[in-house]
N, C-alpha and C positions, 0 to 999 in steps of 0.2 A: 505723336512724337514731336517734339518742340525742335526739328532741325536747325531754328535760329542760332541755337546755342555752338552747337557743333562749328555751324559757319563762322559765326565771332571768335572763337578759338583757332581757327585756324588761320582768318586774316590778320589778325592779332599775333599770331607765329610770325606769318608772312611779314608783315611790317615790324615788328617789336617796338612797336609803336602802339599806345591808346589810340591817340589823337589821328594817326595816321588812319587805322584801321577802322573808326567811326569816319573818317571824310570819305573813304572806298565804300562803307556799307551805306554811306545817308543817316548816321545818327548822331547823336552827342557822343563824346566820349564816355561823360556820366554813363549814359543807356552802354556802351561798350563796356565802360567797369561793373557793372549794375551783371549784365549777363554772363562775364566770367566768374563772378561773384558767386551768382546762383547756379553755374555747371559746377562748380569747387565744393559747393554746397551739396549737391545732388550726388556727387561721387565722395563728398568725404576726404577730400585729398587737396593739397595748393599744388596750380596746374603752373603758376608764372614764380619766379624766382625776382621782389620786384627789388631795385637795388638802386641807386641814386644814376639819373640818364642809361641804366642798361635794367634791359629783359629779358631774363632767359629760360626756357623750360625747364622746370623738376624734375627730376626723373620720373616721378608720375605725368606728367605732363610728356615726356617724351613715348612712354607706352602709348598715353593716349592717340599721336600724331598718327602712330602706326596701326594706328582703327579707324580714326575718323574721317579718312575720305573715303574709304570702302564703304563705313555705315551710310555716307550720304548719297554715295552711289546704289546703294542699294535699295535703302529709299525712294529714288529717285523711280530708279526701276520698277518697284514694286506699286506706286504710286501713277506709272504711264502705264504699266499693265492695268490696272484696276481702269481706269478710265475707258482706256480701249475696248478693255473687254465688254463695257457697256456697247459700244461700239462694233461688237466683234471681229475688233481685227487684230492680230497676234504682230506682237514689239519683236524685232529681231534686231539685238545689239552687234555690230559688226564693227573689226575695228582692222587698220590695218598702217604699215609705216607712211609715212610723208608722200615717198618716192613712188608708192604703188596706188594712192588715192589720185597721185597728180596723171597718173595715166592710166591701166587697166583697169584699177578697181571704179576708179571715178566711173567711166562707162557700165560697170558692172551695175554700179548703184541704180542711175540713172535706167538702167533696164527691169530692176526690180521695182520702182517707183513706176513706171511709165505699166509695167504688164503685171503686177500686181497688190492691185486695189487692196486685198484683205490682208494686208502686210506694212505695220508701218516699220520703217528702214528708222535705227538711231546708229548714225557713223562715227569714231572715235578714230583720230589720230592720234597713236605712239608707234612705238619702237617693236621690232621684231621680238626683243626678249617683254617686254611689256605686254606684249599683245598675246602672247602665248601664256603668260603668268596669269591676266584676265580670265582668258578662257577657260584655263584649271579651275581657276578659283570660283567662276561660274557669273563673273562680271560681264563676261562676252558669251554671248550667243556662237558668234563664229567669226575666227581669224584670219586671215588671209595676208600670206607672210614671202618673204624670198627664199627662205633657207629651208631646208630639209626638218622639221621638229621633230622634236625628241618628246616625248613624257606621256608617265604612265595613263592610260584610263584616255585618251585622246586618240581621235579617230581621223586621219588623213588622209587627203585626196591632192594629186598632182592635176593643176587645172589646165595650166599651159604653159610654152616656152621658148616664151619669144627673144629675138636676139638682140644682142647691144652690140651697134657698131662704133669707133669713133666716126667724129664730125667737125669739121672745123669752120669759123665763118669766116675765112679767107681761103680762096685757091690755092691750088698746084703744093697741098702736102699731100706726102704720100707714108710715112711711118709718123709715129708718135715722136720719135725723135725732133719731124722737123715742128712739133710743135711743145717742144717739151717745157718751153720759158713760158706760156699761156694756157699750161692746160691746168682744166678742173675737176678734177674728182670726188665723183658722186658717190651718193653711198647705196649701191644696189646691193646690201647685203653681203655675209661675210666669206659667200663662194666668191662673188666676185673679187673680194677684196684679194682672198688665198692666192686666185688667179691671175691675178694682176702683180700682185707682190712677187709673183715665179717670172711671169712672161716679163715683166720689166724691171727686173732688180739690177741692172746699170744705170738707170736713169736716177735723175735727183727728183725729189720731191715735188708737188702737184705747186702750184700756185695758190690755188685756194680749193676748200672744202667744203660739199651742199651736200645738202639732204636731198635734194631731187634736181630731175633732168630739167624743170620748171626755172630753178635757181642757176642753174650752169649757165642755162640760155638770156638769160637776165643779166650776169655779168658780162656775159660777150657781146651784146645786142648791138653795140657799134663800135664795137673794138676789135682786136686780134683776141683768137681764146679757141677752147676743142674740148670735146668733151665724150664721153662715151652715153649714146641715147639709144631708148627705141629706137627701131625703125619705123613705126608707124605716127610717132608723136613729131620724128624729124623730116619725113617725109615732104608737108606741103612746106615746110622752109627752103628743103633743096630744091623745089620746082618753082618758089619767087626765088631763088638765088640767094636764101641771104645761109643756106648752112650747105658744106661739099664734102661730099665722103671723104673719109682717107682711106684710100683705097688698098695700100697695102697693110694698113693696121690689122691684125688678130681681131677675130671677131668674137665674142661672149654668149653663151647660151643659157639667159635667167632660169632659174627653174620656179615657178610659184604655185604656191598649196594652200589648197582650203584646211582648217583644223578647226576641230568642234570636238564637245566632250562625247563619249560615247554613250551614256544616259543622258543627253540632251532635252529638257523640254518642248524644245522649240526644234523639234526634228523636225517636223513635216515642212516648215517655213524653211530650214535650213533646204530640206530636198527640192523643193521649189525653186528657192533661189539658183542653187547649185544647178536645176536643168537649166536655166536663163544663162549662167555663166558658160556653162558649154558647150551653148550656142556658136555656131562661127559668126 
C-alpha cells in the first residue's frame, strides 16, 4: 500500500497549498502535484477543485477525507503488529483526554511499561467523545475516559475515584467566590462541568479555559489564580507553599473508566494492564 499518497492528500487539504504542503513533507511541489495526480488517477475521480490562488476539495475529495486518516491509522497498526509480532509482543492502543494522561493515566502507562515487557503501550491523546468513537470503531484497544460511556457492544469498568478539590496559589481563600476574578477552569469532563454549572450558577464566568490541571497551574505559577485539581498531583505544591486549599470550597468526586470493545483482540493485554491499574 503506497501510504504516500493518502499523506499528500491530506497535507495538501491541511495547507491548500502545493508549495506549502511539499515544504512540510520535504518534496517539490512537482512530486506533491505528480502524487495527487496519480491518487486522482487510481480512484478515478478529481480530488482538489484547482481555481486561480484557491483549493478546495470536490466532493469526492471530501468523502475521501472521511477515510483517509482512519486507513492510515490502520495501516499503521497493522504494520507495528506485524513487526512486533516477530518480536512477540502484543500492540495495545490506549487513548485517553489531555487532563487524565497529565495525571492518572500518565502513572498508569508508565506501570505498564515498567512490569510489562511482552506489551508494547501506543498512547493517543483526544477527547472523551474521540476516544470512545476509537474504540467502537476498533482504532483503540482501550479507553480510559471521565464520564460514565454509553455504547452498544463496549465493555466498562469503573477504575477509580479520586477527588478534585479547589486550590489557590495565594492564602487566606476560603470559597471560590474570594477567587472568582482569577479562577481557571479545567475541563474534568462533563459531570464535572453539570456540577459545577449547579453548585456555582451565581458566579460570572471562569477567567480562562484548559484542558488540564498541568495548564491551570502554568498560568498561575507566579500570579494570583485557583483552580480545581487532584489532590494527589497538588499535593507536593501545598507542602513547598506555592498552592493552599480552599478550604470551604465543595469538593468533586471524578469518576474514571476503563472501556474496551467486548470481542476485543487484545483482551488478555487489556486484562493485564487493567490488574496494574488496580493496583493501589
Amino acid at each position: 500500500m503506497n501510504t504516500d499518497l493518502l499523506k499528500t492528500f491530506l497535507e495538501v487539504n491541511r495547507t491548500r497549498h502545493f508549495a506549502q504542503a511539499a515544504e512540510r513533507l520535504c518534496l517539490t511541489p512537482s512530486a506533491v502535484s505528480a502524487r495527487i495526480r496519480l491518487l486522482e488517477e487510481q480512484l478515478g475521480v478529481t480530488l482538489f477543485l484547482r481555481q486561480r490562488n484557491n483549493l478546495t476539495l470536490s466532493p469526492e475529495g471530501e468523502r475521501l477525507l472521511t477515510y483517509a486518516p482512519g486507513v492510515l491509522e490502520a495501516w499503521e497498526k497493522a504494520r507495528q503488529d506485524i513487526v512486533l509480532g516477530q518480536q512477540q509482543m502484543q500492540t495495545l492502543n490506549i487513548g485517553a483526554p489531555p487532563g487524565l494522561w497529565d495525571s492518572l493515566a500518565g502513572e498508569w502507562a508508565r506501570l505498564i511499561w515498567q512490569r510489562l515487557p511482552a506489551i508494547a503501550p501506543r498512547l493517543e491523546e483526544m477527547n472523551t467523545l474521540a476516544t470512545l468513537e476509537a474504540v467502537q470503531q476498533g482504532r483503540l484497544d482501550l479507553g480510559l475516559v471521565f464520564d460514565t460511556p454509553n455504547g452498544r457492544g463496549l465493555a466498562v469498568r469503573q477504575l477509580t475515584s479520586p477527588e478534585l478539590r479547589l486550590y489557590a496559589s495565594s492564602p487566606g481563600a476560603r470559597t471560590l467566590q474570594d477567587v472568582a476574578g482569577q479562577y481557571v477552569m479545567v475541563d474534568w469532563g462533563s459531570a464535572f462541568a453539570t456540577w459545577h454549572a449547579r453548585r456555582f450558577s451565581g458566579l460570572d464566568g471562569p477567567r480562562a479555559r484548559v484542558s488540564t490541571g498541568r495548564l491551570a497551574m502554568m498560568l498561575f505559577e507566579n500570579t494570583p489564580g485557583a483552580a480545581y485539581l487532584l489532590e494527589p498531583v497538588a499535593s507536593p505544591r501545598v507542602a513547598e507553599g506555592r498552592l493552599y486549599p480552599v478550604e470551604e470550597a465543595p469538593a468533586f468526586r471524578l469518576q474514571v473508566y476503563a472501556v474496551w470493545r467486548d470481542e476485543e483482540p487484545a483482551a488478555e493485554a487489556i486484562a493485564q494492564a487493567l490488574a496494574l491499574i488496580r493496583e493501589p
